[in-house]
C-alpha positions as CSV (number, residue, x, y, z in Angstrom):
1,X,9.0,17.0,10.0
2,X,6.8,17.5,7.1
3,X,3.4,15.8,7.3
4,X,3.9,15.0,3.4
5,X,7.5,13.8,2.1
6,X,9.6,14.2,-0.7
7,X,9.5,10.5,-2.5
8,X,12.6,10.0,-2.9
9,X,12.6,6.4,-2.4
10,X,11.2,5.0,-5.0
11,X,11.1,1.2,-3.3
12,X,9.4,2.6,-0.7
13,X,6.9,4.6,-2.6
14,X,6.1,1.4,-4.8
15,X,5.8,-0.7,-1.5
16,X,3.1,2.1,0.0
17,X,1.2,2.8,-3.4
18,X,0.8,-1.7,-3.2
19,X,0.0,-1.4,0.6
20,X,-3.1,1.0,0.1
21,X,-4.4,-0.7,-2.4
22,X,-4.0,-3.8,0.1
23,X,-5.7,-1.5,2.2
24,X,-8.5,-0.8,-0.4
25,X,-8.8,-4.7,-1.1
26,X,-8.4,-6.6,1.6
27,X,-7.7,-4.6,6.0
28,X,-5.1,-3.0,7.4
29,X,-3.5,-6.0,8.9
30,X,-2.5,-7.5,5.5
31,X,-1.4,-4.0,4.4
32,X,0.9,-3.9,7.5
33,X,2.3,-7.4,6.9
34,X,3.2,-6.4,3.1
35,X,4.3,-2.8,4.2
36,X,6.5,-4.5,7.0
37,X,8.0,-7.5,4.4
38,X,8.9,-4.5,1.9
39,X,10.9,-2.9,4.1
40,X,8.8,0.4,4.9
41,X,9.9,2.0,8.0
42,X,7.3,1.5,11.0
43,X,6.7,5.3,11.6
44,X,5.4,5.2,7.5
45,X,3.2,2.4,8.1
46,X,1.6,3.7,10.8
47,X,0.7,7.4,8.9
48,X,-0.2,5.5,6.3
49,X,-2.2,3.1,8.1
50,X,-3.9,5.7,10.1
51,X,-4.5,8.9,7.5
52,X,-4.6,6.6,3.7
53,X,-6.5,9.9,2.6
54,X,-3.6,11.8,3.5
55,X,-1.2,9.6,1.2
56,X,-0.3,11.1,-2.3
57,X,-2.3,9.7,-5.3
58,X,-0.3,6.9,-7.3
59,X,1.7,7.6,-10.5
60,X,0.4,6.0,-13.1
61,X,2.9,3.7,-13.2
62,X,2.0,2.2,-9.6
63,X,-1.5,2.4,-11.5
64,X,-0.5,0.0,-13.6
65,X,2.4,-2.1,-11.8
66,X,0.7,-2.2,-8.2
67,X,-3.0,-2.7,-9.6
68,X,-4.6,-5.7,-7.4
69,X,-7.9,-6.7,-8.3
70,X,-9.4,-9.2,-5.8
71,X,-11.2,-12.6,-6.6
72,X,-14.9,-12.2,-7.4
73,X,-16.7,-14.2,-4.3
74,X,-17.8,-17.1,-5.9
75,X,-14.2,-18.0,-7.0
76,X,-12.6,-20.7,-4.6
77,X,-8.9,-20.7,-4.6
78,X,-7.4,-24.0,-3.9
79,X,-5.8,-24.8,-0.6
């Protein structure tokens, strides 16, 4: 098998591109938990989870659609 993919799930792709930038944002278990909920497969998840550098840059499109920007600090979100 190829170390690097053909994307031809485009779902998938999408649900990666939003799980790194989980990744970036926030650790690796929320990634996984996203990932997981979007349907990736678990042998994905775990290449991605353990080589992100290795992952393809996002289109811009994911850019754009999967952008996530987290809360400044001092922001308290209600419970």
């Amino acid at each position: 098998m190829h170390v690097r993919q053909r994307r031809s799930d485009e779902a998938t792709a999408n649900a990666v591109a939003r799980g790194l930038n989980i990744l970036g944002v926030r650790d690796a278990v929320q990634a996984r938990r996203y990932m997981e909920f979007k349907g990736v497969p678990a042998m994905v998840i775990e290449r991605v989870l353990a080589q992100p550098e290795q992952c393809r840059k996002p289109t811009p499109a994911q850019l754009v659609s999967e952008a996530i920007t987290p809360f400044p600090h001092h922001v308290r979100m209600p419970r």
